[in-house]
C-alpha positions as CSV (number, residue, x, y, z in Angstrom):
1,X,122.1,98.4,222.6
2,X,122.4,99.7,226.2
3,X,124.3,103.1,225.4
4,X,120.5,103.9,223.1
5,X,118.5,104.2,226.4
6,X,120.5,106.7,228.5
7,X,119.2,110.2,227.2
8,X,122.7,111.6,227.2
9,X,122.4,115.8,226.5
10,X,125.1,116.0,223.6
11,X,125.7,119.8,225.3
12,X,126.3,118.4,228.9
13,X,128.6,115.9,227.5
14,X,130.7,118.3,225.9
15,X,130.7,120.4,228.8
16,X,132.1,117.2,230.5
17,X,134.8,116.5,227.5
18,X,135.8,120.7,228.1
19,X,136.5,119.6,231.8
20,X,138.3,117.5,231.1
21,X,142.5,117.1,230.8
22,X,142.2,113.6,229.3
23,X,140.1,112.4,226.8
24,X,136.3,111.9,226.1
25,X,135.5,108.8,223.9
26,X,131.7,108.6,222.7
27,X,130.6,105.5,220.6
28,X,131.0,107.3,217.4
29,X,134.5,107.5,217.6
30,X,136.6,105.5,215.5
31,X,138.4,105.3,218.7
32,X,135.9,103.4,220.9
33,X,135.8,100.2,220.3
34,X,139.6,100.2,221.5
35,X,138.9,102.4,223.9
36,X,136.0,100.2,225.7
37,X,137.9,96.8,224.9
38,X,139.5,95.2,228.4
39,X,142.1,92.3,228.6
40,X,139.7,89.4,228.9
41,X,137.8,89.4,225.3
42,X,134.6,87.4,226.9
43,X,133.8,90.7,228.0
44,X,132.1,92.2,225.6
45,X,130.0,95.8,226.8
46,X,129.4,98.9,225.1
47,X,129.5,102.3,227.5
48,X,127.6,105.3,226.9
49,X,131.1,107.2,227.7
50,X,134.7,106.4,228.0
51,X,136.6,108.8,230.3
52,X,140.1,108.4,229.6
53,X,141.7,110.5,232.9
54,X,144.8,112.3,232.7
55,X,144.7,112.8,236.8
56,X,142.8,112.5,240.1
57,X,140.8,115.9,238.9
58,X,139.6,114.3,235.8
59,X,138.3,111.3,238.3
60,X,136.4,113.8,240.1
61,X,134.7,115.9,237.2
62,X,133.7,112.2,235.6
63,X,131.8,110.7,238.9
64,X,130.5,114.0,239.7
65,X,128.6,113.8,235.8
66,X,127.8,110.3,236.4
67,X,126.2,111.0,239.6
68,X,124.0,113.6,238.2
69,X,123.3,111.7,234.9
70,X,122.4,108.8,236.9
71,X,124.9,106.8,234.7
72,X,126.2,103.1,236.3
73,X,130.3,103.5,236.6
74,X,132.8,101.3,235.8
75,X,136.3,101.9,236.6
76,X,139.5,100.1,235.0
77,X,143.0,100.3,236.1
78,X,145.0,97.7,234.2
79,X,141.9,96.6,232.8
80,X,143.2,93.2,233.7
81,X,139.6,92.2,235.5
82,X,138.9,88.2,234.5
83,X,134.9,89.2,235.5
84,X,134.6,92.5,233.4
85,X,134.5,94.7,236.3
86,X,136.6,97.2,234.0
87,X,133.5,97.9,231.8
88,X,129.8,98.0,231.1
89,X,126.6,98.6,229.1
90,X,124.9,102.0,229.0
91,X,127.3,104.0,231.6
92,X,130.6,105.9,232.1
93,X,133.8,103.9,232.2
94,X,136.3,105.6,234.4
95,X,139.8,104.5,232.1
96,X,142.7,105.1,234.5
97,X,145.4,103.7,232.5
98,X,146.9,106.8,230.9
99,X,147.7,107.1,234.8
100,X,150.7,105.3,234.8
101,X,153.0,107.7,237.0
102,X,155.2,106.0,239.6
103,X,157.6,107.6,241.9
104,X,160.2,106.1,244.3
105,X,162.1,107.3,247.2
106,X,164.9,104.7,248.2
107,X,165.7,106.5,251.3
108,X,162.4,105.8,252.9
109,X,161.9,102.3,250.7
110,X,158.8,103.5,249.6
111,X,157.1,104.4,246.1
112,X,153.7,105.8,245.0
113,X,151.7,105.3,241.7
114,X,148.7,106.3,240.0
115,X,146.1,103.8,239.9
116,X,146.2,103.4,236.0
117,X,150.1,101.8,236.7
118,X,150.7,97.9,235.9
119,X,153.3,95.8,237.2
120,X,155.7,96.3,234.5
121,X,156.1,99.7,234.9
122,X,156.2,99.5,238.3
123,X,158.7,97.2,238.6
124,X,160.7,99.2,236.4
125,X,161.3,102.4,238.4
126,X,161.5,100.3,242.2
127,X,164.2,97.4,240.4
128,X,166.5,101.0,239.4
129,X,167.1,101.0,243.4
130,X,166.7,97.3,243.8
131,X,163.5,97.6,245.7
132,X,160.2,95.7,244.9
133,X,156.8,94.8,246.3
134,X,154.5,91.9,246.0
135,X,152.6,92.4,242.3
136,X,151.3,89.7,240.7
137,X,152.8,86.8,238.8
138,X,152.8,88.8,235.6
139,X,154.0,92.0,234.3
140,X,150.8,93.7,232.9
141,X,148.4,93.2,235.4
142,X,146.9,96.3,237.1
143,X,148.3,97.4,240.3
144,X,145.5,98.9,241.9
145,X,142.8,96.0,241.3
146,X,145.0,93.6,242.1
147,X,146.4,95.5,245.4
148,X,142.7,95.9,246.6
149,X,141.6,92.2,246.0
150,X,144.5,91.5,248.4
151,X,147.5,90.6,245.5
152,X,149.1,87.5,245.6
153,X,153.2,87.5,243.8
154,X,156.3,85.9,243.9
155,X,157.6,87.8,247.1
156,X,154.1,87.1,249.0
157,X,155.9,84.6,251.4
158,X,159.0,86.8,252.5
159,X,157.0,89.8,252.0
160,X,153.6,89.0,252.8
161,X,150.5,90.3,250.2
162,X,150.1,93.1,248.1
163,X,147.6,94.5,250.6
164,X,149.7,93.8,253.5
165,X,152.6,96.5,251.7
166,X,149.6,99.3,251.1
167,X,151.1,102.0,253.4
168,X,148.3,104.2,252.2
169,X,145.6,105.1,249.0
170,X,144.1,107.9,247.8
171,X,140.7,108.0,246.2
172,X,137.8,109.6,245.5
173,X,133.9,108.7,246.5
174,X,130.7,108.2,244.7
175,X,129.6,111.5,245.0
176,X,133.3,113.1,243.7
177,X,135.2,113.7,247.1
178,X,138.6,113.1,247.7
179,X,139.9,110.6,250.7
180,X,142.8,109.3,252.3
181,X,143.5,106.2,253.7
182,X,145.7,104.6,256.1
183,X,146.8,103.8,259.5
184,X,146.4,106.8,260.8
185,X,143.8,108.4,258.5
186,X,140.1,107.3,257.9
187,X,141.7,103.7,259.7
188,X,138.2,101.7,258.9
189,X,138.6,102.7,255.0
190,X,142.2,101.4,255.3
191,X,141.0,98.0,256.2
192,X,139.0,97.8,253.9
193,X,141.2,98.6,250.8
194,X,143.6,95.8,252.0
195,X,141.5,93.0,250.3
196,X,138.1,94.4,250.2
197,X,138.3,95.1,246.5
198,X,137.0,98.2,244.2
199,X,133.9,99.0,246.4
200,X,134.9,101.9,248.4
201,X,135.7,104.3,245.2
202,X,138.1,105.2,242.5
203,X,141.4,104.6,244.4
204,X,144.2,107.2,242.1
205,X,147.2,106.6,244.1
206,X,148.7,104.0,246.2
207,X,151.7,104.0,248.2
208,X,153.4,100.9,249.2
209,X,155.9,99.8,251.4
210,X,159.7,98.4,249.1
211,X,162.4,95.8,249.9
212,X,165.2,95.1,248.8
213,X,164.9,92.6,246.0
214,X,166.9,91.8,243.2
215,X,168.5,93.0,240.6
216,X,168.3,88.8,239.6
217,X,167.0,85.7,241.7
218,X,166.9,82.6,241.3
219,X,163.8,81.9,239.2
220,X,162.4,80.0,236.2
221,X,160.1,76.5,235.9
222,X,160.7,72.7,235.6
223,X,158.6,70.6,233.6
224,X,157.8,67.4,233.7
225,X,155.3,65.1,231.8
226,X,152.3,64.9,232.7
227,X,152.3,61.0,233.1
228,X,154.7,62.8,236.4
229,X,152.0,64.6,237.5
230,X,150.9,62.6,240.7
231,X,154.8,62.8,242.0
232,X,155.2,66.2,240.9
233,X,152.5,67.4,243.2
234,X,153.3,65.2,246.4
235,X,156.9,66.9,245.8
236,X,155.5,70.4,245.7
237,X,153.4,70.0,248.3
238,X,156.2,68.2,250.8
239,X,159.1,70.8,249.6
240,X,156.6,73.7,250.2
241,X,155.4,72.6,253.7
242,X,159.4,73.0,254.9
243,X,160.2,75.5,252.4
244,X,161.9,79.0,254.2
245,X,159.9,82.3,253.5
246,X,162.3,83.5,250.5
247,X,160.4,80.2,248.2
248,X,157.7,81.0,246.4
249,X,156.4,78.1,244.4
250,X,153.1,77.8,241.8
251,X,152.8,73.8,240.8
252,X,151.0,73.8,236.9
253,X,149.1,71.1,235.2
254,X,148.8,72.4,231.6
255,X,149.8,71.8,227.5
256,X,153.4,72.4,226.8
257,X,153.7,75.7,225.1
258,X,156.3,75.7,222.1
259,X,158.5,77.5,224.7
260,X,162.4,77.4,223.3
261,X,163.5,75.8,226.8
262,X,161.3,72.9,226.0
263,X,162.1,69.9,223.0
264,X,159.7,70.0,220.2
265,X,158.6,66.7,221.7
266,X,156.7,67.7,224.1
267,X,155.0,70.8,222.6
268,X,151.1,70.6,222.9
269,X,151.2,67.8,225.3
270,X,150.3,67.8,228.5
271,X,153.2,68.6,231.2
272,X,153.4,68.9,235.1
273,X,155.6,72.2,236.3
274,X,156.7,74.2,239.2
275,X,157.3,77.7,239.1
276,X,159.2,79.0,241.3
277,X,161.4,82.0,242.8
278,X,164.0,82.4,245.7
279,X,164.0,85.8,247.3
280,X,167.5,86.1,248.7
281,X,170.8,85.7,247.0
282,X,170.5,83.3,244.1
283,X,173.6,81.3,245.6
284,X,172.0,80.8,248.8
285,X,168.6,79.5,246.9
286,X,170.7,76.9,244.8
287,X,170.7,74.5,247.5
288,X,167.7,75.2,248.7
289,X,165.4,74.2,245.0
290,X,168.1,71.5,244.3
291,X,165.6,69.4,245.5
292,X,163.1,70.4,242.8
293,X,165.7,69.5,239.9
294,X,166.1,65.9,241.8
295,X,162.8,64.8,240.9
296,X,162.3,62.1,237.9
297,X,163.6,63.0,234.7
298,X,162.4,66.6,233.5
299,X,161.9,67.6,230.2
300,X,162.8,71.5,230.9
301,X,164.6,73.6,232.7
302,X,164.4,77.4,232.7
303,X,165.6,77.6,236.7
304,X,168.1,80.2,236.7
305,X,169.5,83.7,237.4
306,X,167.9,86.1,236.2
307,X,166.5,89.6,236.7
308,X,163.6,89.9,238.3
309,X,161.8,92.0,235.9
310,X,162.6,89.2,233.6
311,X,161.2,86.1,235.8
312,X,158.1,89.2,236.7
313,X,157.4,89.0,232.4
314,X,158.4,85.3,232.0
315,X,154.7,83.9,231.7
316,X,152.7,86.9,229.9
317,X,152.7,85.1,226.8
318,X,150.1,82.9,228.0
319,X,148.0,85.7,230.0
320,X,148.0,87.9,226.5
321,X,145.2,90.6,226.3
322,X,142.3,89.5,223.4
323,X,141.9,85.4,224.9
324,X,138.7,84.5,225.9
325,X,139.1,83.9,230.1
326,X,137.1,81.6,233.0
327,X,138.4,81.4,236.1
328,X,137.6,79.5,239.3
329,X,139.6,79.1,242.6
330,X,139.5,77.6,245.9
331,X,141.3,77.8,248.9
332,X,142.5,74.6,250.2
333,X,143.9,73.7,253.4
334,X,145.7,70.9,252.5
335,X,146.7,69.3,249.4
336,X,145.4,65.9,250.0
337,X,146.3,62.7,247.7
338,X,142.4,62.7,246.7
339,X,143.0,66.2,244.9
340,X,146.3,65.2,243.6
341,X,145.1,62.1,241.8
342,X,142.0,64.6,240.7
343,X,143.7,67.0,239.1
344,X,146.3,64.4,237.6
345,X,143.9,63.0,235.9
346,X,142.1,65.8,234.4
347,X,145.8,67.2,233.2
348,X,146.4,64.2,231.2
349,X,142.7,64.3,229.6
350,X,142.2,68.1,228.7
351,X,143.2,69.0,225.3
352,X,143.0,73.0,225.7
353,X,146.3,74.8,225.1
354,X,145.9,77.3,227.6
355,X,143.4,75.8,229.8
356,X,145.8,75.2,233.0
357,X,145.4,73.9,237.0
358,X,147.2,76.3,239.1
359,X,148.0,75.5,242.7
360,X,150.2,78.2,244.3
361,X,151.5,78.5,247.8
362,X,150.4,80.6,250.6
363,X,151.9,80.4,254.3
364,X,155.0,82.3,255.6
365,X,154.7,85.7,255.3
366,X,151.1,85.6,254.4
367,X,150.0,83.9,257.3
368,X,151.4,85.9,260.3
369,X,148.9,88.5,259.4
370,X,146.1,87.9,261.5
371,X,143.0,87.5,259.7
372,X,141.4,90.2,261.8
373,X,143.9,93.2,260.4
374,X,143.0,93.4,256.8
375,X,140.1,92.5,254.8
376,X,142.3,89.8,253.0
377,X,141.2,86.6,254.5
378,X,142.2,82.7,254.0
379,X,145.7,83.1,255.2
């Protein structure tokens, strides 16, 4: 095993556990195996250390060891990281997520959280004011990682990207120093962190720029069978190419889940759905999705009003933490009748059932950022 050929001094690594405020997890623990698990279970890598940080100080005192020890770092957030970034063999995983602090000021619109924070909680403390930011499609995914890879959501195309929100970061370097980011400090670094992903160091807080959202919207899926699935897509992507900036819409090709809003029937066979969420007042976005609910004959419909948190948590039940994950993505320019009939096809052959096409929207917001002022690119 890895962790066996790092030469760890058992006196230097309690002198790192006495530094620290948070916890020190070493592979004899009947705690470790939990403690060096991460949300996609294909990962499977065994540490040296796991430094579970109760703040930005217990950050510093960890990468400061690991530079010395000559350890390989690994940092998680939400621990949400399809490619296992949030672990590894033989080093020091830097575990942010008892950092889970966020703070809001509605005055300014603006709210700041520790890097460990995931959507859920986020969204918890900015919906009390009625304020929210571009996080995801799902409630537990980490903030931070997904902020720094850019962060596509359901507000993207009102709000623009999770990036384009980052007012300013905090974090600390390779060799333990603490930074700040943003317009107007360390600029270049800025840029960076807005869709550059986890390379510039351990980011421990990021602040973020609210609207007001909420408390419901107009939210939910449709589904259709999968037999639909060529007519579903030329729909989504007509409807989407004159949708306003408050639609957000994610077309699916995957196996009905035994979800209550859909017959027995259908469960674990193959369906065609849009997703989809209106950012402005659910009465206004009636008439603007009414086309959606026009198309063939749907065997579900979970459109409705609903809070937002709500629609934000609607689809973890298929993103749960212990499934074995691959990914792959593309962007596309277009959604040509080529890929449509593709993809079709594929949707009414796979038998998987969580194996799913996803193709979700960009444009509006998104794209009025010039590719030049973030490191977020493919607008």
């Amino acid at each position: 095993m890895a962790t066996a050929q790092r030469d760890l001094k058992p006196a230097a690594t309690q002198r790192l556990a006495g530094r620290l405020r948070g916890e020190l997890i070493t592979p004899g623990d009947q705690r470790y195996d939990d403690a060096r698990m991460v949300w996609n279970a294909s990962v499977d890598r065994h540490p040296a250390l796991v430094a579970r940080c109760a703040g930005t100080a217990d950050v510093v005192e960890a990468l400061r060891f690991a530079r010395a020890a000559e350890l390989p770092v690994a940092v998680r957030g939400g621990g949400h990281s399809v490619a296992g970034f949030g672990s590894c063999d033989g080093g020091l995983l830097v575990d942010l997520s008892p950092m889970q602090a966020v703070r809001v000021d509605a005055d300014t619109r603006t709210a700041t959280a520790e890097g460990g924070a995931v959507g859920a909680a986020f969204d918890r403390e900015t919906q009390a004011f009625g304020l929210a930011t571009t996080l995801g499609i799902v409630s537990s995914t980490g903030i931070a990682g997904l902020t720094l890879g850019g962060g596509i959501g359901w507000l993207q195309r009102k709000h623009g990207l999770a990036a384009d929100n980052l007012t300013g970061a905090e974090l600390v370097t390779a060799d333990g120093r603490l930074m700040r980011a943003s317009v107007d400090e360390n600029p270049d670094l800025f840029w960076g962190l807005r869709g550059g992903g986890g390379n510039f160091g351990v980011v421990t807080s990021l602040s973020y720029r609210l609207h007001p959202v909420g408390p419901e919207v107009l939210s939910g899926l449709i589904a259709w069978p999968a037999e639909d699935a060529v007519e579903v897509l030329r729909r989504f992507r007509g409807f989407m190419s004159e949708a306003p900036d408050e639609v957000m819409a994610i077309a699916i090709l995957r196996t009905a889940p035994p979800a209550p809003f859909l017959p027995e029937s259908v469960h674990g066979r193959p369906i065609a759905a849009i997703a989809c969420c209106y950012v402005g007042p659910p009465e206004e976005g009636e008439p603007v999705l009414a086309p959606l609910r026009e198309l063939g004959s749907p065997v579900g419909d979970a459109l409705a009003v609903r809070p937002y948190t709500a629609f934000q948590s609607m689809f973890d039940a298929s993103w749960t933490p212990g499934f074995h994950n691959y990914w792959k993505a593309e962007y596309l320019s277009g959604l040509p009748d080529e890929c449509i009939e593709e993809a079709a096809g594929y949707a009414l052959a796979h038998s998987s059932p969580l194996s799913d096409f996803k193709f979700a929207a960009l444009g509006g917001a998104v794209a009025r950022v010039g590719e030049d002022k973030t490191a977020a690119g493919f607008r």
